[in-house]
Structures are given as structure tokens and as C-alpha cells.
N, CA, C and O atoms as a DFTB+ gen file, in Angstrom:
204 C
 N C O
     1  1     -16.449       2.619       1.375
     2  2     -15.018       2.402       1.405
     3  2     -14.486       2.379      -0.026
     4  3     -15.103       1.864      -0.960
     5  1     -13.214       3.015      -0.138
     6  2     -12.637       3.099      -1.333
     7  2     -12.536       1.508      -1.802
     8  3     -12.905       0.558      -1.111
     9  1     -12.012       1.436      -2.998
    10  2     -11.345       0.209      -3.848
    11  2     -10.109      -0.066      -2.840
    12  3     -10.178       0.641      -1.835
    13  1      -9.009      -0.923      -2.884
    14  2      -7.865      -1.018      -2.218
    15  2      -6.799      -0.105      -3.159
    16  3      -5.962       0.735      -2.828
    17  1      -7.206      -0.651      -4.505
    18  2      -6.076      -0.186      -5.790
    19  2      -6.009       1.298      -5.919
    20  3      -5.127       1.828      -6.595
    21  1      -7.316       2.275      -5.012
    22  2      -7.140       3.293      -5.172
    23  2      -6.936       3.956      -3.671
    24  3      -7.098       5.176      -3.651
    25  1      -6.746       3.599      -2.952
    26  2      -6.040       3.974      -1.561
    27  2      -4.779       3.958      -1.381
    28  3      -4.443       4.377      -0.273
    29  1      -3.876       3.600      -2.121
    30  2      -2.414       2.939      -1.736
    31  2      -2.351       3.195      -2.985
    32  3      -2.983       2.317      -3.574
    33  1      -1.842       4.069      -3.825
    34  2      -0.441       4.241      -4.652
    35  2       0.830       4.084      -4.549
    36  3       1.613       4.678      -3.809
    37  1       1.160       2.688      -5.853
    38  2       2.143       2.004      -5.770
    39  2       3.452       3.207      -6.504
    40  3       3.092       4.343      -6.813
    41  1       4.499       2.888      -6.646
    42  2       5.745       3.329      -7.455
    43  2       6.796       2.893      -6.987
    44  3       7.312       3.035      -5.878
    45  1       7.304       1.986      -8.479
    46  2       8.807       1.295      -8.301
    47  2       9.437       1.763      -8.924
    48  3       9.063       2.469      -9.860
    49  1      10.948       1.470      -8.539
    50  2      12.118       1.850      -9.713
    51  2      12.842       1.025      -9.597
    52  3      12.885       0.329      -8.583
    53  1      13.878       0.827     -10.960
    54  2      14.636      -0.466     -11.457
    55  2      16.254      -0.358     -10.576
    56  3      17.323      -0.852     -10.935
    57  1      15.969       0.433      -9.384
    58  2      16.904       0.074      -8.222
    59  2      16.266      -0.514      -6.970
    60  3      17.002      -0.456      -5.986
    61  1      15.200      -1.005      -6.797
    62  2      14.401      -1.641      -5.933
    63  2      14.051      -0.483      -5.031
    64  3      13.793      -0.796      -3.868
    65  1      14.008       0.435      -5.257
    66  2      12.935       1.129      -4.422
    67  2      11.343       1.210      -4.571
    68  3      10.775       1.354      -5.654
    69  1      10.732       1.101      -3.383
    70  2       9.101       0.532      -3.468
    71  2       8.950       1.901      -2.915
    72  3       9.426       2.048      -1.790
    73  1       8.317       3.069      -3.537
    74  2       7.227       4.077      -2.886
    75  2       6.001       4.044      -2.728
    76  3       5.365       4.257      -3.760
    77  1       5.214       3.792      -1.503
    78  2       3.649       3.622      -1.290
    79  2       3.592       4.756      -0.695
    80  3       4.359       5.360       0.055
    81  1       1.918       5.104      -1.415
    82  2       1.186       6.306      -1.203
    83  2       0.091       6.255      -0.128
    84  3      -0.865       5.880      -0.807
    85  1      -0.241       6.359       0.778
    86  2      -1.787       6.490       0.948
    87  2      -2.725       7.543       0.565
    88  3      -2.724       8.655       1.093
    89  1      -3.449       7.213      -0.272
    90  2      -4.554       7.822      -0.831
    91  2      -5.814       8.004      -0.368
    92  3      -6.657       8.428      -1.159
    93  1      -6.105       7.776       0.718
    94  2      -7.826       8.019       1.652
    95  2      -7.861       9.380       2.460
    96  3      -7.705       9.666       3.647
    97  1      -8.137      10.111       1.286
    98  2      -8.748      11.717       2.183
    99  2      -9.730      11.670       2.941
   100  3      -9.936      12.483       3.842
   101  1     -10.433      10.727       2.665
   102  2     -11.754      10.745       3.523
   103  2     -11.376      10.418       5.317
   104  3     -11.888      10.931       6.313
   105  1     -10.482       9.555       5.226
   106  2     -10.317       8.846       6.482
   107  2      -8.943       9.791       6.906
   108  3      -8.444       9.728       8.030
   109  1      -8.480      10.574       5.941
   110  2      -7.363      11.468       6.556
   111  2      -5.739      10.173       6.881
   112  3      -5.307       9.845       7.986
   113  1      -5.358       9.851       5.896
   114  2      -4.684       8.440       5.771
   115  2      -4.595       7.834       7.133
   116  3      -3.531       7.440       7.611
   117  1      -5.724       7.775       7.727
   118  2      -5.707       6.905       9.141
   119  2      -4.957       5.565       8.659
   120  3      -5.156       4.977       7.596
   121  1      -4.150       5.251       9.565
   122  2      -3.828       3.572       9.473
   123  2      -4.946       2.467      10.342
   124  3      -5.247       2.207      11.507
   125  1      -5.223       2.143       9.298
   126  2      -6.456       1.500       9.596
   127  2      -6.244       0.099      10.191
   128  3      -5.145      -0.204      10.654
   129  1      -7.091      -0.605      10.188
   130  2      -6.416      -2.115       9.850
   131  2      -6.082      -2.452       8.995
   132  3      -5.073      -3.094       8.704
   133  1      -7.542      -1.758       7.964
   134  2      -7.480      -2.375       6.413
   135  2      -6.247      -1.749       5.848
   136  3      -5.383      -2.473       5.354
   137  1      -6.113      -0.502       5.885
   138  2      -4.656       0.321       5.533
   139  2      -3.345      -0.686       6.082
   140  3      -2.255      -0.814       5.525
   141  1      -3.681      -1.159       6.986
   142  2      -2.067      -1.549       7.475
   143  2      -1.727      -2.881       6.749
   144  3      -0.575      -3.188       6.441
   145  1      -3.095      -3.837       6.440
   146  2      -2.991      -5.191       5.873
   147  2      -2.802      -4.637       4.181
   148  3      -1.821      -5.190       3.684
   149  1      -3.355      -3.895       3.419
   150  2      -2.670      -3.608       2.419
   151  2      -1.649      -2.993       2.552
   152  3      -0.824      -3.902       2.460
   153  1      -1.148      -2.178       2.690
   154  2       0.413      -2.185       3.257
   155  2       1.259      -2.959       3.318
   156  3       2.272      -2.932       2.618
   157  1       0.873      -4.172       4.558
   158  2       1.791      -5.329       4.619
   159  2       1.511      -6.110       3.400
   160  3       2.415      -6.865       3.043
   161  1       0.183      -6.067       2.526
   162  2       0.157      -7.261       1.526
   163  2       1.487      -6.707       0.653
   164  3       2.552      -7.318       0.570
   165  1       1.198      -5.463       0.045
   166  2       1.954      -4.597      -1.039
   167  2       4.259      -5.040      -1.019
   168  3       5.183      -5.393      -1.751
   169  1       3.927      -4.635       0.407
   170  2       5.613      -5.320       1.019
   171  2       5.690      -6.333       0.906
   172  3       6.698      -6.498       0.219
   173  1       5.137      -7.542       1.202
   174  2       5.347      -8.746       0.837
   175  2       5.225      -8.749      -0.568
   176  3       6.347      -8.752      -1.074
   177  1       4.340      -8.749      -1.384
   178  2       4.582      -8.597      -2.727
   179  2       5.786      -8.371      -3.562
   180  3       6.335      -9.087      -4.400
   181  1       6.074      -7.070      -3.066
   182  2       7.542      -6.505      -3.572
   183  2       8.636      -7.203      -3.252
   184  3       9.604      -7.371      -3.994
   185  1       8.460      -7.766      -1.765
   186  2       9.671      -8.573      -1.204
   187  2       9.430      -9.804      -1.782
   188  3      10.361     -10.608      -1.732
   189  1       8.080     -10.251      -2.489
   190  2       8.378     -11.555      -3.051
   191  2       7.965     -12.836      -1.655
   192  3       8.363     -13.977      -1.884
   193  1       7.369     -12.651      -0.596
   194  2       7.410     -12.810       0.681
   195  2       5.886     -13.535       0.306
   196  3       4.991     -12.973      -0.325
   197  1       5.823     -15.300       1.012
   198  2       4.847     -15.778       0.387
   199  2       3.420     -15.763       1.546
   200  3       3.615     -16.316       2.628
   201  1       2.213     -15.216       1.321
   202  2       1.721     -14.813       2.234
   203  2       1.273     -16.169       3.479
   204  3       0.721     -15.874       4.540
């Protein structure tokens, strides 16, 4: 299994837009579990949202 930091490419901009990437060719960006819980961690993050 990949790293997390390299499955999910982050990109912000200083108008609050959050762009996430999925990065797992291997798995063909299946939404995984693990994909979906980094996902939701990454959004909460951005939203500031306390886990």
C-alpha cells in the first residue's frame, strides 16, 4: 500500500478552494475505505472540523 501523503494530492488557493487528487493507479482510484477516511480526514482539516 502506498504512503497516504502520496495517494491524495492536496491543492489550495487563497480563495478557499480545496482540490484533492487521488493518486492510486494501482487500485485504479477505487474509493476505498482507506481512500474515503483520508478524504474525510483532508476535509475536515481544511474545514478546520475537530476530528
Amino acid at each position: 500500500m502506498k504512503e497516504n501523503s502520496k495517494i491524495l494530492i492536496k491543492e489550495s488557493c487563497d480563495k478557499g478552494v480545496l482540490r484533492l487528487l487521488m493518486n492510486n493507479l494501482d487500485q485504479k482510484n477505487a474509493l476505498s475505505e482507506n481512500m474515503m477516511n483520508i478524504l474525510i480526514d483532508e476535509i475536515k482539516l481544511h474545514l478546520l472540523i475537530p476530528p
